[in-house]
N, C-alpha and C positions, 0 to 999 in steps of 0.2 A: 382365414387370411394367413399365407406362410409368415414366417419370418422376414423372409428377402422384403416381402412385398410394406413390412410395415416400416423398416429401415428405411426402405427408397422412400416411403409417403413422410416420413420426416426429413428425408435429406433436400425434397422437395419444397416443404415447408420454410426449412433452412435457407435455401434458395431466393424463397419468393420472401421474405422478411432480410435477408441482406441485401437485395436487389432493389424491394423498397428503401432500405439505412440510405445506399451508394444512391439510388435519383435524388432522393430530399438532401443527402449532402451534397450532391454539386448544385441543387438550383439553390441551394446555401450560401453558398460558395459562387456561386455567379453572380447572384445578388449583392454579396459583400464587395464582389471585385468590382461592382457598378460605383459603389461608395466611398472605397478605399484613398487616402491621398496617397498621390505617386510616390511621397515622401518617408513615407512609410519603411518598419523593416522589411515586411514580405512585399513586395511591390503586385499589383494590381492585375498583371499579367498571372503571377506566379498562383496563384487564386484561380485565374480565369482559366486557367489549363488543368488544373487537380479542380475544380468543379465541372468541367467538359469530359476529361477522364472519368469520372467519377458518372457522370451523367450518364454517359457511352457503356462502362461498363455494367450499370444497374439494369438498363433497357437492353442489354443481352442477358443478361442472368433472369432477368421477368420473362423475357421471349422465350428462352428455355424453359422455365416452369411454366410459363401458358402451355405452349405447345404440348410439351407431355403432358399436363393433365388434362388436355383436351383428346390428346390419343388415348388415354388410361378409359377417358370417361367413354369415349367411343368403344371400346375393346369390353368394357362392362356393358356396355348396351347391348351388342353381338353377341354375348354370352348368356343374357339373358333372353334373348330371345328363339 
């Protein structure tokens, strides 16, 4: 296995563990914002949108490492055979 190849299998790694952090934080965070009183310093909105963001961008950072490593694991498979 070169170099390159062990970098990218961690930066993948990298990927798919902040991608996990960023979903579990915003359904965190959306669940807080179901609870929050409106009276509050951060208002209940302000939660409700950094937990949708945050949601949004975990499930493209997952889709990206699904997808390559379903192309890596194909491209291993064709090489092996």
């Amino acid at each position: 296995m070169s170099n390159k190849q062990v970098s990218t299998d961690k930066m993948d790694t990298m990927r798919f563990w902040v991608g996990t952090f960023l979903i579990v934080a915003g359904v965190v965070m959306l669940f807080i914002a179901m609870f929050i009183d409106p009276a509050g310093v951060i208002h209940g909105s302000v939660l409700g949108a950094f937990g949708e963001i945050s949601t949004l961008a975990g499930c493209l950072m997952g889709m990206d490492a699904y997808t390559s490593f379903k192309i890596k694991k194909e491209m291993r498979n064709k090489t092996k055979e």
